[in-house]
N, C-alpha and C positions, 0 to 999 in steps of 0.2 A: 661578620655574619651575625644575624639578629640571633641573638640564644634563645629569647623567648618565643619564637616559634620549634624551637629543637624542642620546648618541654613537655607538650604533652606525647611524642613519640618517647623523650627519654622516660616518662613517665608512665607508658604500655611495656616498655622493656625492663625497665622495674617489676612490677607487677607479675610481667609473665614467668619474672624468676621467683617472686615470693609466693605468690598463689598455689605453685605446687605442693610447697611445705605447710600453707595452711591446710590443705586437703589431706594431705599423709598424716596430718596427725590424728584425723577422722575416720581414717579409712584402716578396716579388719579383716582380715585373707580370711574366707570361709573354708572350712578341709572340704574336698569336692566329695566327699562322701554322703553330707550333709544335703549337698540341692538335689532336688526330684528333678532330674534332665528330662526324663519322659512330659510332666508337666511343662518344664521350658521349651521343648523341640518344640512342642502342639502349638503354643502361643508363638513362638515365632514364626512358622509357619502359617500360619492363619491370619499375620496379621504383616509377610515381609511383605508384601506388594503396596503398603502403602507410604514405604519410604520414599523418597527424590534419591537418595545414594547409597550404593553398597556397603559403605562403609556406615550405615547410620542405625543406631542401637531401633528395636522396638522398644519402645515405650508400652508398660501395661500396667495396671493399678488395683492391687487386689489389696483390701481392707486398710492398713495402715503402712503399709509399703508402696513404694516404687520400686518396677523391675525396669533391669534395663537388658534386654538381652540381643544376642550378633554373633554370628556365623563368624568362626575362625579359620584362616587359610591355611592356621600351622597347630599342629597337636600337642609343640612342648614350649613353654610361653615361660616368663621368668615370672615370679609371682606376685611381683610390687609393680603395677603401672603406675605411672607419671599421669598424672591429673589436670586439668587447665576450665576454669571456669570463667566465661567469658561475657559482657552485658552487649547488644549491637543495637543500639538504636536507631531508626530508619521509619521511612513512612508507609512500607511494605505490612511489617508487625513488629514493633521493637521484638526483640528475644535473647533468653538465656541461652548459652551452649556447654555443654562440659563435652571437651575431648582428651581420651584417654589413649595413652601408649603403652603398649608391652613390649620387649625386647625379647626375639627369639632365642629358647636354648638352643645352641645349634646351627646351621643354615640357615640365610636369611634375615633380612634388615629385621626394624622394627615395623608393628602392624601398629596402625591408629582407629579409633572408632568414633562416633559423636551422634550427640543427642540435642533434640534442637525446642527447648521448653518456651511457649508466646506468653508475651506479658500478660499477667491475670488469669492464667489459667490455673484449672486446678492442677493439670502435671507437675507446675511450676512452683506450685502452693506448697503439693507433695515433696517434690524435691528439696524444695528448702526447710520444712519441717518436717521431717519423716524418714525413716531410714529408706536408703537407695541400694537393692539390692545388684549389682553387675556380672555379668554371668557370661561368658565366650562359649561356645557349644562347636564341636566338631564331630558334623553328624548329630545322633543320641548321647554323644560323650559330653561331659563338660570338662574342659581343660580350662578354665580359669574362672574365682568367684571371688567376689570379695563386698563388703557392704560399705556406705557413704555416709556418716551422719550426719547431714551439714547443719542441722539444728545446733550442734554442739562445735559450729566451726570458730573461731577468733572473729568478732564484730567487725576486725580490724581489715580482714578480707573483701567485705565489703564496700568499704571506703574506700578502695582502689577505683571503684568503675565511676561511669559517668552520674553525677547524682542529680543531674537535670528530669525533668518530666519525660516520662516516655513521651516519644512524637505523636501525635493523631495521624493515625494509619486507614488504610482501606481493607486490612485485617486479610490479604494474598498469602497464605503460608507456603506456596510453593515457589513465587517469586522470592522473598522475605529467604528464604533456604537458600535457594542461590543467589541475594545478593551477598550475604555469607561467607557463602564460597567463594565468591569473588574477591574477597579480600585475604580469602587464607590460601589462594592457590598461586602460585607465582608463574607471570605471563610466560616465563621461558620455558616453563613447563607442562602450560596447559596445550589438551589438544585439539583439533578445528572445533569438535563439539561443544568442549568445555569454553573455549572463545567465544560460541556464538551466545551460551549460556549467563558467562560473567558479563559481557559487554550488553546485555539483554537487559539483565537485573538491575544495570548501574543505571543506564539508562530511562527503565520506567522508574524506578524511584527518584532519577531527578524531575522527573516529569509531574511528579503525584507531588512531589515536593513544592513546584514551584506553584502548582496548584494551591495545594494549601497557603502554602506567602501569601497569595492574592487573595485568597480568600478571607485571612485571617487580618490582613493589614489593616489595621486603625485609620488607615487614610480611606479607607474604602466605607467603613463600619457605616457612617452615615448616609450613603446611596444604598448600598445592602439595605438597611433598616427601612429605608421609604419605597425598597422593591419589596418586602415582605408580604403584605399584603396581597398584591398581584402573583407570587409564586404559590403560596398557599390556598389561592384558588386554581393553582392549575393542574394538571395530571402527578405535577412531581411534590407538589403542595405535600404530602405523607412523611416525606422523606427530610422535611425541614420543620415539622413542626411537635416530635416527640423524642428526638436526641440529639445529642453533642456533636456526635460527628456522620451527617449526612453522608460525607462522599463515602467511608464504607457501604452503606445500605444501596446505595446509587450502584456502586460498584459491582455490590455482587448482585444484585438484581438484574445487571444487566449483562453481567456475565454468564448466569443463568439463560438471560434471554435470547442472547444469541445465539445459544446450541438450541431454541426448541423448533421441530417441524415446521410452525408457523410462525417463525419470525419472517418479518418483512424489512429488508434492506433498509429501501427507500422511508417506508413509512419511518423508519431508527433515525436515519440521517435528518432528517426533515423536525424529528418531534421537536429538539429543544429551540430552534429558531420559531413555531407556531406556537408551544408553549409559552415563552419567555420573549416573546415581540416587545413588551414592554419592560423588562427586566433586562438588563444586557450584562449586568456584572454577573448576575445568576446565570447568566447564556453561557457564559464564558467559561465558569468553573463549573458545570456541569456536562457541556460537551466534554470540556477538557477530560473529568472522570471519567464520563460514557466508551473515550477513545482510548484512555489509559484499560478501559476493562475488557476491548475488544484485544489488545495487546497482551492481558493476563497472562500468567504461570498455567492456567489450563488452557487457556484459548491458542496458546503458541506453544503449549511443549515446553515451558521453559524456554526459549527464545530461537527452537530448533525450525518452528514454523510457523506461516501468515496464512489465515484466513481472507481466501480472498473471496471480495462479492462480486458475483459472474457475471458477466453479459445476460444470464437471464435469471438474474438477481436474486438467484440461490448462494450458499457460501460454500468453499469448498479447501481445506485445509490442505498449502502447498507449503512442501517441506522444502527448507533451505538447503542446496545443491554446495556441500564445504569444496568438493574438489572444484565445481570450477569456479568458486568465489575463490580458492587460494589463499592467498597472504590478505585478499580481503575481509576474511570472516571478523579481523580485527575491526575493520572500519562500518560494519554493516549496518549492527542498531546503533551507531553514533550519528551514521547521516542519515537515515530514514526520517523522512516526516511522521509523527505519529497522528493521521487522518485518517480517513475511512479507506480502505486500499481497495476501489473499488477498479473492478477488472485485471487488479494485480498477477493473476494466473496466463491468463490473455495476451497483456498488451507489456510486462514486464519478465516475472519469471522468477523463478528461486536460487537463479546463479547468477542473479544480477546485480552489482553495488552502486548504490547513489552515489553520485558525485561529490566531492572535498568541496565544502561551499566557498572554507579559505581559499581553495588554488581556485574556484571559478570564479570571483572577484577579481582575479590578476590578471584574466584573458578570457574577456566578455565581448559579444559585439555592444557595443556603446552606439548610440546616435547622439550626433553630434552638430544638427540641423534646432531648429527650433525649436521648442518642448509644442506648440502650438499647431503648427504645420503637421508635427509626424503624427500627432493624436488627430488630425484631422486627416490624415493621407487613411490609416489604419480604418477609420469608417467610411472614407467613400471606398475602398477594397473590399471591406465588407459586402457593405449594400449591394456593391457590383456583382459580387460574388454570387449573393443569396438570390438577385434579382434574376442573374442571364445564367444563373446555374444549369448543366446539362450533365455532366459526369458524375462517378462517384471517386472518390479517391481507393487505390488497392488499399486492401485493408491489410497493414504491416510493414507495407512500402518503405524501403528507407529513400532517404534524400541524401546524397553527398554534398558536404559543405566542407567549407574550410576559415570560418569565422571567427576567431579566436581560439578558445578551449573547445570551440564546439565543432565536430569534424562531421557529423550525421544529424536526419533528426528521421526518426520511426514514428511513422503518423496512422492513426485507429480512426475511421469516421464511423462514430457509435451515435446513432438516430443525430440528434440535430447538435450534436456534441465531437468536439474532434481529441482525440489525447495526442497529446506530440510530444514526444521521448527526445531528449536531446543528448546523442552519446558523444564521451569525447573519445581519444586515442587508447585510453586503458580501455574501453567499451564500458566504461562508468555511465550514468544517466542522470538526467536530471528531467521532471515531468512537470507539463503545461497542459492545460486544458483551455481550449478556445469553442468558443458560441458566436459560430458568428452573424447569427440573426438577428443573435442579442449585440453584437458587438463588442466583445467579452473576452479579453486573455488574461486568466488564472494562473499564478507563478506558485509550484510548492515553494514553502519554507523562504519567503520573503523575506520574516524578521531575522531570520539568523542571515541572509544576506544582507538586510539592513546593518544586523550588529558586527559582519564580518567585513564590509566595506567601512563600517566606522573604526574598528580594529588595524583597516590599510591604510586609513587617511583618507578614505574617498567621503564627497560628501551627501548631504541625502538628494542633492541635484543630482549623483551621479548614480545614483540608485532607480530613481525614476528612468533616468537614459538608458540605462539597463535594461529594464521594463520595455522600454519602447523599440530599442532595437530589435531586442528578441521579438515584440509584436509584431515590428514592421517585416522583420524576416519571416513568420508565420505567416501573415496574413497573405504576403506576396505570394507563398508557396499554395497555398489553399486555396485563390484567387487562379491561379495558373491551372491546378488540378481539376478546379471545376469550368472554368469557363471556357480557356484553350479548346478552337476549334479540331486542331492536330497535335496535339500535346507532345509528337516524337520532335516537333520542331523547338521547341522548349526543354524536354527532360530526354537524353539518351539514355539508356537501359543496359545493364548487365544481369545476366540471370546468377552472378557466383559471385562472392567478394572479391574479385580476382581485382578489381581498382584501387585496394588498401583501402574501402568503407571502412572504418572499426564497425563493430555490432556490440551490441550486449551480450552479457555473457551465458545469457540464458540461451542465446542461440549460436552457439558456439559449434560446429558439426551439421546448421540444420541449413536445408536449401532457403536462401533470400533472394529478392530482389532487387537490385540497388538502381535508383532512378540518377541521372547525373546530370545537374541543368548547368545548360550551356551557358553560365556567366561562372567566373573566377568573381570571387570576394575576398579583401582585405580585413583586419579584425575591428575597423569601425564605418558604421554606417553613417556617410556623411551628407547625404541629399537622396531626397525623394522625388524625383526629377517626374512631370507630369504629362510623359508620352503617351498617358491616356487620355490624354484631357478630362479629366475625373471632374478639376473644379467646373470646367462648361457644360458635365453631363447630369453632374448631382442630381441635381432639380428630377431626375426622370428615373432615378432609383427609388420603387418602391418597397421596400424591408418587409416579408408578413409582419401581419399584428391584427391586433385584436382590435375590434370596435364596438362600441355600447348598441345596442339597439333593444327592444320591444321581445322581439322573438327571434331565432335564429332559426332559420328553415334546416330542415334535414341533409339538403345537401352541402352546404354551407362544414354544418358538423363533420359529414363525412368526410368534404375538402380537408378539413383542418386537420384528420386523423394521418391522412396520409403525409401530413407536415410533421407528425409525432406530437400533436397541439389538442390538447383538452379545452375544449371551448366553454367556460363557466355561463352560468346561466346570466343574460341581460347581455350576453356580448355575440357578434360574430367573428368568423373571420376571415380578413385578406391576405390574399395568396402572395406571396413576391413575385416581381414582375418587374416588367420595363418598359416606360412608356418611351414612344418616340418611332425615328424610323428604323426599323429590323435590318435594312440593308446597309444602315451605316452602323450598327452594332456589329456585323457581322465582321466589318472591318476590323473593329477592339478585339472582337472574339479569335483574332489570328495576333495578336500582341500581349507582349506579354509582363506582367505586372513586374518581374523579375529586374528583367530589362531597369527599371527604374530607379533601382536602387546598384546598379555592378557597379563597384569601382575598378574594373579593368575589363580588359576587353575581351571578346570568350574565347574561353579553350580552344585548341584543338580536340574535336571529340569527332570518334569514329559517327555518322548519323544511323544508327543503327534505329528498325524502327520495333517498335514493340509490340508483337502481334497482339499481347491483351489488349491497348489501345486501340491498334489499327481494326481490330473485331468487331469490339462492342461501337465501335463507329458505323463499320458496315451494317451490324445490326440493326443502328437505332435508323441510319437508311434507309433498310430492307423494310422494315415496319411504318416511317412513313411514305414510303412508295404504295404502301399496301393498304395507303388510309388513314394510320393508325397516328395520334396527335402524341409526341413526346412530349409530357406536359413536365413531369420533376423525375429525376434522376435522383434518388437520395438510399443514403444505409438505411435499413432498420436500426428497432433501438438496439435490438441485439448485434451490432458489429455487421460487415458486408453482411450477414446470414442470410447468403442467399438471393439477393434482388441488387441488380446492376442499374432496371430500367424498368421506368411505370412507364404504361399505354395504353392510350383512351382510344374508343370507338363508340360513340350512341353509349349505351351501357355497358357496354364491355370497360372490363379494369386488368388489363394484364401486370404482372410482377415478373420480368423476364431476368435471369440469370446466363450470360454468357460466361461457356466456357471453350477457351481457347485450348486444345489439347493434341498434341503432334501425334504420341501413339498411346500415352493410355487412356483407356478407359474410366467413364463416369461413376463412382463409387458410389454405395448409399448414404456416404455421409452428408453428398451436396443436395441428394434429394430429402433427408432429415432435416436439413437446413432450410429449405423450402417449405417443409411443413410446419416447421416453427413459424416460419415470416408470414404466414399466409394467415397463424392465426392471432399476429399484432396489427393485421391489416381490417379494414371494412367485408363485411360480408358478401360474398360475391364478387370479390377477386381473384384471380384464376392465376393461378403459377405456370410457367413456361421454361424448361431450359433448353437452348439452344448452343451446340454443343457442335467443332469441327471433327470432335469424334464419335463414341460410341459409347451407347450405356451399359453396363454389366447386365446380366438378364437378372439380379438378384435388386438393382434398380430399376430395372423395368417395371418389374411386376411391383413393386412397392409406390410406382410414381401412379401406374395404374391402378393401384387399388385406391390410390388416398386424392383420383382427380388433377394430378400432373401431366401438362401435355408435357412433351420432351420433343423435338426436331434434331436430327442427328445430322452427321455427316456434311455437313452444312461448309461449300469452298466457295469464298465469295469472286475468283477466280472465275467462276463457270456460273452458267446459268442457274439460277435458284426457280424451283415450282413455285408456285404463292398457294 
């Protein structure tokens, strides 16, 4: 065994035995007759709420003392505590701590209390130069007092702690407290709370930690120094040009800023990449802060909750659910990405655990075809997708898979953005986001897959196939959902996890839908077999996008909104589309992308059909029997909210939502829903729900006042009025 790593633990176990004797020789039992309790109750009182733990002294500072004073749970205490001063340096706040123990006269263990002084302050100034007065109050009584003078402690005490530089910190005193505790609490005994707390703390401070490395690293000094000039003229320019250490001020500025009224999401996510376009090393360790600040000690509770940003891009603070996280509260801030958690409320939940990124290395779908090929399969699926698009995908829908680790994927289509959850058999997760307009599939937490296939032996070839498989699997799914003419001949449906889906554990109790596509897969994806003839169609996929021009006519503008597409000025834009003949599209439109990729032959699955499918079918029908041009079928930005199917007539813009519903009743929430979507849309489109049932009269009257038609009763069985 190497000794010289045993020496600085034997060297804390030292210390914590002589450090008490330094402190006792300093330390003078007050007669409790002496302290004004009435004076002490008032100041603790007035000032407990601002502690992090029960157990932790107020601190108060009157002329040339420190008091330290704490509510005791027992009234007859032995009169000499046991002392422990302690230095913890970390990038939270380095800090002092003195914890004291009394031993009960009588029943009951001993009590301990603690006091938590940050480097440089004057608490800390006090305390080490000035008597410390300690005072235990039960009620208005005091039952134990004694004073500290550590001005007159042995030098020698000192020389125990670490004598390095305090760390450059982001100056968080309430993370900084519990990482702390994290170290003085032993895991066997902490409880779900205090687990989500210590594992929180360790956490962002590796985080803030590794931040600063990068920042501080000499191999960097020189590109830092020739980005100086471009940061300093930019909005965050303040915050690097009049102190040491930036990422505090970074930090709590913006920790600040995300509790106020008018903060804007998007606008937050967006600054440092518009900022820092030119600056990347600055990009990097300033997001990194910005993200470390949204995770704060205030902004989580101490690690108990996530602010999540909403589907309509407000924040809304979701407390972490310990019973059905379970035995996962251990694992929860160690796998989380720390990124923007945007829709975390929505599309994940507070009883849900990220996935072990080591065990999903060891049973990934891998593709296993040409790196060329499958990056080329995944854009013509695209294109096709965006091009003959007609559906929406249900919004929370799961898929039943069985792909290696990954047995589900729960798919959100948020405006022109899809989020796909990928759970495995614990109901763990792991999130992707795909564009597929842009062409675009987003893996969280990449690097730590990178570093954890490098940890297996895998190489970075096998990291990319990673990537690609998971894409090709995605995009086939998303390719199927919108384009499939009849989609129950592709995915069969169950209304209950009665199929052994796993779920997340956010939705543990709650009704799901589980979609089940009729191919079985094995855990590598080995060819992209082209029964679409994709390579012979390409040519006639056209992708929106934007084109340069003079002027963009209004309606042009207005097109593009209903793509969720801000048209910047000097551009128009093109709609996606498919040139060619529609009667042999319509062929592709009954095959299915899936198809392409099975490596076995499909299941036995009951063909059960899906009345939400088979509805908004009849619908889109019913409407062009009736004239009405199906031009794009797409979510709003806010999630399904509300619009299944856009329809054109001359000027007419309808936003129709079908709902399929056997016996209840349409509630106000679908019609609120409606009213939000109507006003992310052009002016002068007209919301519609078409419903096989009935609306509440409490929605009636609300669809009617705010300009909602509603069609009820609606059996596509029987003749329909027009």
């Amino acid at each position: 065994m190497d000794s010289s790593r045993d020496q600085p633990l034997a060297d804390a176990e030292k210390a914590t035995r002589e450090i008490p004797a330094y402190i006792r020789a300093v330390t003078q039992q007050i007669p409790l007759t002496e302290i004004d309790s009435v004076f002490a109750a008032k100041i603790y009182r007035e000032n407990r709420d601002t502690r992090l733990y029960k157990n932790e002294f107020v601190i108060h500072l009157k002329e040339e003392e420190v008091f330290l004073i704490a509510e005791s749970p027992r009234s007859h205490l032995e009169d000499s505590p046991v002392s422990l001063v302690w230095f913890w340096n970390n990038h939270l706040w380095p800090m002092y701590t003195l914890t004291m123990y009394w031993r009960s006269v009588g029943v009951g263990g001993p009590i301990s209390f603690r006091a938590f002084f940050k480097i440089d302050s004057t608490e800390l100034e006090y305390f080490r130069t000035k008597p410390t007065q300690v005072i235990l109050l039960r009620g208005q009584q005091c039952v134990s007092a004694c004073v500290l003078d550590l001005q007159n402690v042995d030098p020698a005490m000192w020389e125990v702690f670490d004598q390095q530089t305090p760390h450059e910190a982001v100056c968080d005193e309430l993370a900084a407290k519990a990482w702390i505790e994290s170290h003085l609490n032993r895991p066997e005994e902490r409880t779900a709370v205090q687990e989500l707390e210590s594992t929180w703390a360790r956490r962002l401070e590796i985080e803030i930690a590794t931040a600063f490395r990068f920042f501080r690293d000499r191999q960097h000094e020189e590109v830092l120094q020739q980005e100086t000039e471009r940061v300093h003229a930019s909005l965050f320019g303040e915050y690097f040009k009049d102190t040491d250490s930036p990422a505090a001020s970074i930090y709590n500025s913006f920790q600040d800023a995300y509790g106020n009224s008018e903060f804007n999401a998007l606008k937050m996510v967006t600054l440092p990449r518009t900022e820092f376009a030119q600056a990347p090393y600055h990009h990097d360790f300033v997001r990194t802060i910005m993200q470390c600040a949204w995770f704060s000690g205030l902004r989580t509770s101490c690690g108990k909750r996530i602010y999540s940003i909403s589907l309509k891009e407000t924040t809304k603070p979701v407390l972490l659910n310990t019973q059905l996280l379970g035995d996962q509260v251990k694992s929860f801030w160690e796998r989380i990405a720390f990124d923007w958690p945007f829709y975390f409320d929505e599309i994940i939940g507070g009883g849900s655990c990220p996935i072990d990124i080591a065990k999903l290395v060891k049973g990934v779908p891998v593709y296993e075809g040409e790196i060329e090929k499958g990056e080329q399969f995944i854009k013509d699926l695209f294109a096709e997708a965006t091009s003959m698009k007609q559906w929406t995908i249900p919004f929370g829908a799961y898929v039943q898979l069985d792909v290696g680790d990954f047995q589900a994927i729960k798919l959100y289509e948020i405006g022109r953005d899809i989020a796909c959850i990928f759970v495995n058999q614990e109901g763990n997760y792991y999130q992707a986001w795909v564009n597929p307009s842009e062409q675009t599939v987003t893996l969280t937490n990449e690097i730590k897959i990178a570093e954890a296939s490098g940890l297996a032996g895998k190489s970075m070839d096998w990291v990319a196939r990673f990537k690609l498989g998971s894409s090709i699997l995605l995009a086939a799914i998303i390719r199927d959902f919108w384009v499939v003419e009849e989609r129950e001949t592709t995915f069969g449906v169950s209304r209950a996890p009665k199929t052994g889906t796993p779920i997340l554990g956010a939705d543990k109790g709650k009704p799901v839908v589980v979609y089940l596509p009729r191919i079985r897969y094995v855990a590598d994806i080995k060819h992209t077999g082209d029964e679409l003839d994709l390579v012979k169609r390409r040519p006639h996929f056209v992708v929106g996008h934007l084109r340069r021009v003079l002027n963009a006519s209004e309606e042009q503008i207005q097109l593009a909104r209903r793509y969720g597409i801000t048209v910047p000025e000097g551009f128009t834009f093109v709609r996606p589309h498919k040139r060619g003949d529609m009667a042999v599209e319509r062929i592709y439109r009954s095959r299915s992308a899936l198809n392409c990729i099975r490596a076995l032959d499909l299941p036995s699955l009951d063909k059960q059909r899906d009345a939400w499918f088979t509805y908004e079918l009849n619908v889109k029908k019913w409407l062009a029997a009736n004239g009405y041009e199906v031009e794009h079928l797409a979510a709003s930005k806010n999630g399904d909210g509300g619009v299944d199917i856009q329809a054109f007539k001359g000027d007419e813009h309808l936003l129709v939502q079908c709902k399929y519903r056997r016996k209840t009743k349409i509630g106000l929430a679908v019609v609120r829903e409606m009213m939000g979507v109507l006003q992310t849309f052009p002016e002068g489109a007209k919301g519609v729900i078409v419903t096989s049932s009935e609306l509440t009269e409490g929605s009636k009257n609300l669809a009617l006042e705010n300009g909602i038609q509603f069609i009820e009763n609606v059996d596509f069985t029987k003749q329909i009025k027009n």
